[in-house]
C-alpha positions, 0 to 999 in steps of 0.5 A: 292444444293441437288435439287435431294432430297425433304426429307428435306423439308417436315419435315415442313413440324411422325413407322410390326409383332413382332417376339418377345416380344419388347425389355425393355430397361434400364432407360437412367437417373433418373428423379424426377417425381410426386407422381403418383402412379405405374400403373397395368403393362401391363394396362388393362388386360383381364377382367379389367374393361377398356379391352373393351372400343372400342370393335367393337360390332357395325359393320358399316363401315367408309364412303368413300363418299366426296364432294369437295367443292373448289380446290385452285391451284397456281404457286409453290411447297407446302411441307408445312402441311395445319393448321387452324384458323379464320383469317377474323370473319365468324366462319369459320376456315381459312387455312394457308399453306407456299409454295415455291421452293428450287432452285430459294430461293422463297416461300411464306405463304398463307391465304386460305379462309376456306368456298370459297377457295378464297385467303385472302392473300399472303405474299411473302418470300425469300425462301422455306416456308416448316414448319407449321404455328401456330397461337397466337394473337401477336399484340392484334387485336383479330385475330390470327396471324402466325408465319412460317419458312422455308429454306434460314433464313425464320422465320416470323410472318405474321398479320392474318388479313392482310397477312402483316410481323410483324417480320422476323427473323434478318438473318445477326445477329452475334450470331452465323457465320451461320444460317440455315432451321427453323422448325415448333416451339410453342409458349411459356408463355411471357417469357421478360415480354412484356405481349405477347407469345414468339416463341421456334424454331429449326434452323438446316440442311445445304441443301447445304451439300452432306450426308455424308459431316460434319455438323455444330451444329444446335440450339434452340432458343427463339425469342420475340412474339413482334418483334422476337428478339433473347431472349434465343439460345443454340448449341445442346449438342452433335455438331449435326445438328437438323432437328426436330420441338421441342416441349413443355412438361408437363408429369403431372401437378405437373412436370415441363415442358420441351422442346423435341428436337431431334439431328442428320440428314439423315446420322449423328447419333443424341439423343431425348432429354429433356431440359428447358425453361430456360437453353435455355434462358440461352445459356446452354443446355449441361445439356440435359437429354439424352431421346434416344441414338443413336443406336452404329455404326449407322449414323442416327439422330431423325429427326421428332417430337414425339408423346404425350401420356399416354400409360401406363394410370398412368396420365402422359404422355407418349413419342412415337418416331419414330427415323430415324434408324428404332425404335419404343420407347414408353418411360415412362415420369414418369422416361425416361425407354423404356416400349417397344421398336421395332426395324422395321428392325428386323420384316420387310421382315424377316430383310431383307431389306436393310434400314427402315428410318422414315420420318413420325412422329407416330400417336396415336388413340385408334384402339383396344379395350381397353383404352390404346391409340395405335401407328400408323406409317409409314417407307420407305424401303431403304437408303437415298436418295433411297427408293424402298417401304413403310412399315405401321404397327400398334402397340398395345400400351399395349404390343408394339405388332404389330398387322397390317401391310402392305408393298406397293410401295410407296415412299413419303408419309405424316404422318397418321391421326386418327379419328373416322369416323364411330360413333363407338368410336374406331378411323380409320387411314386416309393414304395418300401415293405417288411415284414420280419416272423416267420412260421412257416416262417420270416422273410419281406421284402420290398420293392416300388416304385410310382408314383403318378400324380399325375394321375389318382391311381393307382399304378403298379407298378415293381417287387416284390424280395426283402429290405428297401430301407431307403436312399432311392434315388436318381433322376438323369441319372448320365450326362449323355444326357438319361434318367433312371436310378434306383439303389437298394439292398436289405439283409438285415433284422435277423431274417435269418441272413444279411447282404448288400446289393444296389445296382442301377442301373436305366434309366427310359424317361424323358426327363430333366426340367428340373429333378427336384424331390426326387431323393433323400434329404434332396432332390436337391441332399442339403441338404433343398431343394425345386428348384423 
C-alpha cells in the first residue's frame, strides 16, 4: 500500500510567462459541428466593443474580513471537496463531504448542517470516501439525495434526508475480474426508463501498485439511479488506468452531448477523450475521438477534470484542460484544434525545473478586462511522488498568454476558485495552499488561503491554519441573505499520528454576486461548467 502518497486520493477529491507565441496545434480529428458561424480571431480586439467589459475603472479592494460562524472537527482524514444542497427544508444549504483513512479501508460520508454545523448524519463506509457528492432526488422524496465514491469498490448513494444507503455498488460483481477507485461522477437523463436519473462514473487506479508497476484498464460505467445496477461499462480504448471524474458535454444546443474522460495515471501516458452516452451503454468505447494525445516518450496521463467554457465566444463551449505532464490546452469544441497551447516546462524557472505535474484541474473567470473568459491554474514542481514548489499562473484566455505568475514553496494544494469579491464585475482568485513535510523536530503542515486582486495583481492574506486543506472549499450564499460564506476543511496529512478533519464555515464581507463563476470543485454547478 503506498501510504507514503496522498495524491490520489484527492483527485475526489483542476495549469508562467510565454516566452513565445503559444503554440497552435493541428486539428487531432473532424468533428461535424453547428452551423455557428467563425468568431473574430483573436476575440475582442483592441477597440471592439467587447475589449472593456471588466475594466478596473473603479478601484476597491476584495474584503479580507471573515466570521467563522462554526467549526465542526471529527475522528478521520478528509481529502474529499465540501458540496452543498438543503437536505433538511430550513432554506439553507446543507454540506456533504466523505472522509476516511486509506490504511485502515474506513470512511465515512457526512451531512453537516449548513446554519449551526451541527451533524445531520453520518453513514459509515468500508473504505475511503475521497469524491465529491452530487445530489439528485432518487427515491421521490423531495430532498436530495447523494451519491459518493471512493477507494476499496465504495460507490453509494445515501438518503438525503436520513443519511441511510439506498444502493451500494455490487463489488463482487463478475463483469469485469477486478474493481478499483471510484471518482466523482454526474447524473444523467433516465437512460432504462424507470423515470429516475442514472449515475455515469469512472472506476480506475490501483493504489496498491508501485508507479512504475503495469496497470490494469480502467472503465466508464452507468449505474441505475434506483438501485445502482450496472446498466452500460465500457474498458478505456487504450488499456489505461483512469484516475479522472468525466464529465458530461454539450458544445452547443444543436450538438449532441458527449462524455469527456481522461486515460493515464502518475507515471502511464493517457489521452482527454470524447465519447457517448451510448456507446458506453453499449460496452464499446474504442470509437473515442481522441481530443489530446499524449505527448511521445512521456509517461504521464490526464488526470483532473477539465474546464468548460467558450473562450473563443462563437456560442460553443470551449475545453480548457491541465494534463499532468505539464500543458495548458484550450481546445476549440466547434472542431477539437488547439486555439492555444502551453507547455509550463518550457516558461517555468527558464525550463529548468526537473518536473510540472498537475494535480488541480484549471479554474475559469473573467480576470481582464474583456469579455473573454480567462484561465487560472496551478502545478507542483518535481516528479511524482517528490515535489519541491508550486507554480500559479494566470493566462489570458484571448491569447493564451500568461500574464501573472508566482512560484512558492507549497506542495499540496487545492484547486483555485473564482469570485467576484469586490463589486467590481471582474472576478478575484481565492487560493488556498499547503506543505506537510519532515522536519527534525517533527512533521510540520500547514495550509493558508489568499486572494488575488485581480486588478491590481496582488494577493491578499485570509488566512493561515494548522494541518493540510486537500478538498476544494466551497464559496456560496448557503443562506439565501444576499452575503457570501465560504466553507472549507483541513485534514491530518499521511505523516501525522493522528487522524481528524475540520469543517468550518466562515462569513465573507462580501455581497452576493450575480452569478459566482467557479465557486467549487469541478465549478459551481459541480459539472465543470464556467457560469458565465
Amino acid at each position: 500500500m503506498r501510504k507514503w502518497i496522498p495524491w490520489a486520493a484527492f483527485l475526489a477529491v483542476v495549469i508562467a510567462v510565454m516566452l513565445s507565441i503559444p503554440t497552435t496545434v493541428d486539428p487531432i480529428v473532424t468533428r461535424t459541428v453547428a452551423d455557428v458561424p467563425l468568431p473574430p480571431s483573436p476575440p475582442c480586439p483592441p477597440g471592439s466593443d467587447c475589449a472593456e467589459t471588466y475594466p478596473c475603472s473603479t478601484q476597491t479592494t476584495p474584503s479580507a474580513e471573515f466570521e467563522t460562524r462554526w467549526t465542526a472537527v471529527g475522528n478521520n482524514r478528509m481529502m474529499s471537496s465540501p458540496h452543498a444542497t438543503d437536505l433538511n427544508g430550513d432554506s439553507v444549504l446543507d454540506i456533504v463531504v466523505g472522509t476516511g483513512a486509506e490504511e485502515s479501508h474506513s470512511g465515512s460520508i457526512i451531512a453537516v448542517d449548513g446554519a449551526t454545523g451541527s451533524l445531520l448524519w453520518e453513514m459509515e463506509t468500508d473504505g475511503e470516501m475521497f469524491a465529491s457528492a452530487q445530489f439528485e432526488d432518487l427515491d421521490g422524496d423531495n430532498v436530495d439525495d447523494i451519491a459518493l465514491g471512493g477507494r476499496d469498490q465504495q460507490m453509494l448513494a445515501v438518503n438525503g434526508a436520513t443519511g441511510e444507503t439506498l444502493w451500494s455498488f455490487d463489488k463482487t460483481s463478475t463483469l469485469r475480474e477486478a474493481w478499483y477507485q471510484f471518482y466523482s461522477g454526474q447524473f444523467i437523463d433516465d437512460v432504462n426508463d424507470d423515470g429516475v436519473s442514472d449515475w455515469l462514473v469512472a472506476n480506475g487506479g490501483d493504489p496498491m501498485k508501485q508507479p512504475d508497476e503495469e496497470r490494469d484498464t480502467g472503465y466508464l460505467m452507468i449505474l441505475s439511479g434506483v438501485n445502482g445496477q450496472t446498466l452500460g461499462i465500457a474498458d478505456l480504448p487504450d488499456g489505461r488506468e483512469t484516475y479522472m471524474s468525466p464529465l458530461l458535454y454539450t458544445p452547443h444546443p444543436d450538438m449532441a452531448t458527449e462524455v469527456i474522460y481522461g486515460s493515464g495515471g502518475e507515471t502511464w501516458d493517457g489521452s482527454l477523450w470524447s465519447t457517448s452516452i451510448d456507446a458506453i451503454m453499449d460496452g464499446d468505447i474504442s470509437a473515442s475521438v481522441q481530443i489530446v494525445a499524449p505527448t511521445p516518450d512521456v509517461k504521464k496521463g490526464f488526470m483532473t477534470p477539465p474546464a468548460i467554457a467558450d473562450l473563443t465566444l462563437d456560442g460553443i463551449q470551449d475545453i480548457v484542460v491541465s494534463s499532468f505532464d505539464g500543458r495548458l490546452i484550450l481546445v476549440d469544441g466547434r472542431n477539437y484544434t488547439h486555439t492555444w497551447s502551453i507547455d509550463m516546462h518550457a516558461v517555468v524557472e527558464n525550463g529548468s525545473t526537473p518536473g510540472l505535474e498537475s494535480w488541480a484541474s484549471p479554474t475559469v473567470g473573467y480576470f481582464t478586462s474583456d469579455s473573454v473568459p480567462d484561465v487560472f491554474v496551478n502545478y507542483v514542481i518535481g516528479i511524482f511522488p517528490q515535489y519541491s514548489s508550486s507554480y500559479y499562473a494566470l493566462v489570458d484566455g484571448a491569447s493564451g498568454e500568461i500574464i501573472w505568475n508566482e512560484t512558492t514553496s507549497h506542495t499540496i494544494f487545492t484547486s483555485p476558485l473564482s469570485v467576484d469579491l469586490d463589486s467590481n464585475g471582474r472576478d478575484d482568485v481565492v487560493i488556498v495552499r499547503g506543505v506537510e513535510e519532515w522536519r527534525e523536530e517533527g512533521p510540520l503542515s500547514y495550509n493558508t488561503a489568499s486572494i488575488l486582486d485581480t486588478c491590481e495583481m496582488n494577493t491578499i492574506p485570509l488566512y493561515n491554519r494548522t494541518n493540510l486543506s486537500i478538498g476544494t472549499p466551497l464559496i456560496a450564499d448557503l443562506d439565501m441573505d444576499g452575503d457570501l460564506e465560504m466553507v472549507a476543511t483541513t485534514t491530518t496529512g499521511y505523516l501525522s499520528e493522528t487522524e481528524g478533519w475540520t469543517l468550518m464555515r466562515m462569513d465573507l464581507n462580501v455581497s452576493t454576486p450575480s452569478r459566482i463563476g467557479w465557486g467549487a470543485y469541478m465549478g459551481s454547478q459541480y459539472d465543470g461548467e464556467f457560469l458565465s
